[in-house]
C-alpha positions as CSV (number, residue, x, y, z in Angstrom):
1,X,-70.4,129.2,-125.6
2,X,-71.0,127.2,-123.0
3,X,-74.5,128.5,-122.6
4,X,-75.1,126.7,-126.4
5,X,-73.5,123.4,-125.4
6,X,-76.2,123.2,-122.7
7,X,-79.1,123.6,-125.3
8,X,-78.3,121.2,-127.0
9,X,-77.7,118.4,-124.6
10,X,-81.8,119.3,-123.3
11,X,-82.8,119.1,-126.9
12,X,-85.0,115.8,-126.9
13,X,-85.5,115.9,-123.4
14,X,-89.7,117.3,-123.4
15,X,-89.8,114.6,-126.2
16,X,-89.2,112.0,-123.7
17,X,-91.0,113.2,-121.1
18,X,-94.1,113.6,-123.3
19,X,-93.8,109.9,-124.6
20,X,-93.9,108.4,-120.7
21,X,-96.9,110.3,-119.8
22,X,-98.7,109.2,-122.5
23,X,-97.7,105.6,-122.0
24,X,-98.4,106.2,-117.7
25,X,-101.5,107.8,-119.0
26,X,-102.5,105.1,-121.3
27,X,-101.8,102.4,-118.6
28,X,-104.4,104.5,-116.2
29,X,-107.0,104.5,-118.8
30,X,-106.8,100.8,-119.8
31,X,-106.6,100.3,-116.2
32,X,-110.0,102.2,-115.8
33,X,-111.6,100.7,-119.2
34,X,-111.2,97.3,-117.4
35,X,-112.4,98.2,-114.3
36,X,-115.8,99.5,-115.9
37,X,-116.1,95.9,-118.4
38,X,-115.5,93.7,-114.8
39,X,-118.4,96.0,-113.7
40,X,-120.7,96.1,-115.8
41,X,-120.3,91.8,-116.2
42,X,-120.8,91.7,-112.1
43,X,-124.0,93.9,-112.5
44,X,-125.6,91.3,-115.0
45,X,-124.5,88.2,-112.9
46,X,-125.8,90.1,-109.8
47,X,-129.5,90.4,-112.4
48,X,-129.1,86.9,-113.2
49,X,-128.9,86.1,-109.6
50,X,-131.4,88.1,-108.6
51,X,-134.0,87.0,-111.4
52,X,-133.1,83.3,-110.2
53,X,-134.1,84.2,-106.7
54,X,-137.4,86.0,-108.1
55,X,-138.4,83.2,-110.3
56,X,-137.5,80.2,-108.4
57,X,-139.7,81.9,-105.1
58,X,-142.8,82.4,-108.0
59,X,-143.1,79.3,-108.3
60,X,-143.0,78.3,-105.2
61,X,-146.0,80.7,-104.3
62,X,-148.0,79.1,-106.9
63,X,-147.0,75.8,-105.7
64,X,-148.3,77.3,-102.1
65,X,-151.3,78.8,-104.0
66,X,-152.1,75.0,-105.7
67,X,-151.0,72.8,-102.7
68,X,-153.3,69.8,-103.3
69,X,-151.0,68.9,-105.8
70,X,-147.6,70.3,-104.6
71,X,-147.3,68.0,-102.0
72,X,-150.1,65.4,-102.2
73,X,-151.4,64.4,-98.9
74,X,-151.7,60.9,-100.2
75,X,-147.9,60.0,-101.0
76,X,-148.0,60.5,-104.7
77,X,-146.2,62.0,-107.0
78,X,-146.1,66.0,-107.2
79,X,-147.6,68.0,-110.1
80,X,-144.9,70.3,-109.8
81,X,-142.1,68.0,-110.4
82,X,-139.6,68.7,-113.3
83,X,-135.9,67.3,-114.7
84,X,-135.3,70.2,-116.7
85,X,-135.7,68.3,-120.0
86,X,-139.8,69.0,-121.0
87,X,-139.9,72.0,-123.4
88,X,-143.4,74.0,-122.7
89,X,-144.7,76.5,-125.6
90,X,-146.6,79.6,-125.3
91,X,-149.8,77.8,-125.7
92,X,-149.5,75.8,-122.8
93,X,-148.8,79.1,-120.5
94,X,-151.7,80.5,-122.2
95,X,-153.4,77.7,-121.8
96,X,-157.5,78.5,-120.1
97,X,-158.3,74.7,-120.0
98,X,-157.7,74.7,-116.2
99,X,-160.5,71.7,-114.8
100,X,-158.0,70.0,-112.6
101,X,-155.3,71.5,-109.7
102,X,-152.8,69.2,-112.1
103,X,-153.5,71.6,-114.9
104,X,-153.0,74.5,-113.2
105,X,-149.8,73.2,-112.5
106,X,-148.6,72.2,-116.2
107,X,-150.0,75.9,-116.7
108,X,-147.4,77.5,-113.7
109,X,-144.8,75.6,-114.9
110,X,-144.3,76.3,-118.8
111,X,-145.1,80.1,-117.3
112,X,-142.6,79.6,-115.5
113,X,-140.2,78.0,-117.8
114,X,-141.0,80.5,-120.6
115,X,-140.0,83.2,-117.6
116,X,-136.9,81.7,-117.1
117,X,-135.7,81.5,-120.9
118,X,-136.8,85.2,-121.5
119,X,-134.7,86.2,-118.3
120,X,-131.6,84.0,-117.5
121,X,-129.0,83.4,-119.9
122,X,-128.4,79.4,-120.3
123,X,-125.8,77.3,-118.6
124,X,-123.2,75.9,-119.5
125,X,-123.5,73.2,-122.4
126,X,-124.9,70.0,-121.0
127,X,-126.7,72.1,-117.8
128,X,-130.3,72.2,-117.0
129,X,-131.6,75.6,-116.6
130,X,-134.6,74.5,-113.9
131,X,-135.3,71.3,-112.4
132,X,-137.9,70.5,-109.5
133,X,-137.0,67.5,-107.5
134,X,-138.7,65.8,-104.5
135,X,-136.4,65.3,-101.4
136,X,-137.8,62.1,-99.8
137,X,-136.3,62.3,-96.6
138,X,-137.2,66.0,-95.7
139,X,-140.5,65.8,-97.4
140,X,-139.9,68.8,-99.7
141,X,-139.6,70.1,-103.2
142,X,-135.9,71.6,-104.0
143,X,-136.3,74.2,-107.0
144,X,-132.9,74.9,-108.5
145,X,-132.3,77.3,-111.2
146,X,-129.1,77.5,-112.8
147,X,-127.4,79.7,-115.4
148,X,-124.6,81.4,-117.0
149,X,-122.6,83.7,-114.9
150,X,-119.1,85.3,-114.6
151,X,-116.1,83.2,-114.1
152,X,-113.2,84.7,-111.5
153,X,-110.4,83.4,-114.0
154,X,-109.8,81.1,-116.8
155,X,-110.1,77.8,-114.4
156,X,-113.3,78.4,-112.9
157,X,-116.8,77.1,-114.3
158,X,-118.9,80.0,-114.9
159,X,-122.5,77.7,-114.1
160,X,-124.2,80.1,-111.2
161,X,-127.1,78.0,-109.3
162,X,-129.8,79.0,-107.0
163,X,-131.8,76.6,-104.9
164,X,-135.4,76.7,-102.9
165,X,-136.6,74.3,-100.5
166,X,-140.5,74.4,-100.8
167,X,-142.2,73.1,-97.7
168,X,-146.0,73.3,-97.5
């Protein structure tokens, strides 16, 4: 009899067992599902970053390539200089009406921007995506791209920027 007794006091014991290893293994697995979505986001910022790098040195090289009017020997104002807020079209990167160095330049520079659209994702509302600015007291062009990466938590600005000195 007392064999019996014992039975039934192990009845819904596998029941419970079964039911916390599905909940340790479902833990594990949302665990793992995380892990791959943080990864995958940190592979397209680490794209992002690296297309801003790419893009922000290609202009600088044409910039090298068409230095008459990068830096102008006589003081003024660069070719190359842009706030971000000029919208170029497809024409004008397709543009074959090249008779002046300053041309070439409009030309590199809606390439350029049309590069950067098709390959960065915007920043933030309100940001610039690419801006070329002179800095007077070094004598340089600073290229600065910007865009949309991954934020580390709720409180941080996801806006990812890349800047380039250019010095002829």
């Amino acid at each position: 009899m007392a064999h019996i007794t014992t039975l039934r006091a192990e009845r819904g014991v596998s029941l419970i067992e079964v039911m916390v290893a599905v909940l340790v293994f479902s833990v594990g697995l949302l665990g793992i599902a995380m892990l791959q979505m943080r990864g995958a986001q940190f592979t397209k910022d680490s794209s992002s970053r690296t297309a801003a790098i790419v893009l922000a040195r290609s202009l600088a090289e044409s910039m090298r390539a068409n230095a008459s009017v990068a830096i102008p020997a006589d003081g003024s104002a660069s070719a190359y200089l842009y706030d971000g807020s000029k919208t170029y079209s497809k024409d004008d990167c397709a543009t074959t009406n090249l008779t002046t160095p300053a041309d070439v330049a409009k030309r590199d520079l809606a390439c350029w921007q049309l590069a950067l659209a098709a390959n960065l994702p915007p920043p933030p509302t309100g940001g610039k995506v690419a801006t070329v600015t002179k800095d007077a007291s070094l004598g340089t062009l600073v290229i600065r791209v910007s865009w949309t990466g991954v934020a580390d938590n709720a409180d941080a600005s996801a806006s990812q920027s890349y800047s380039f000195t250019y010095l002829q």
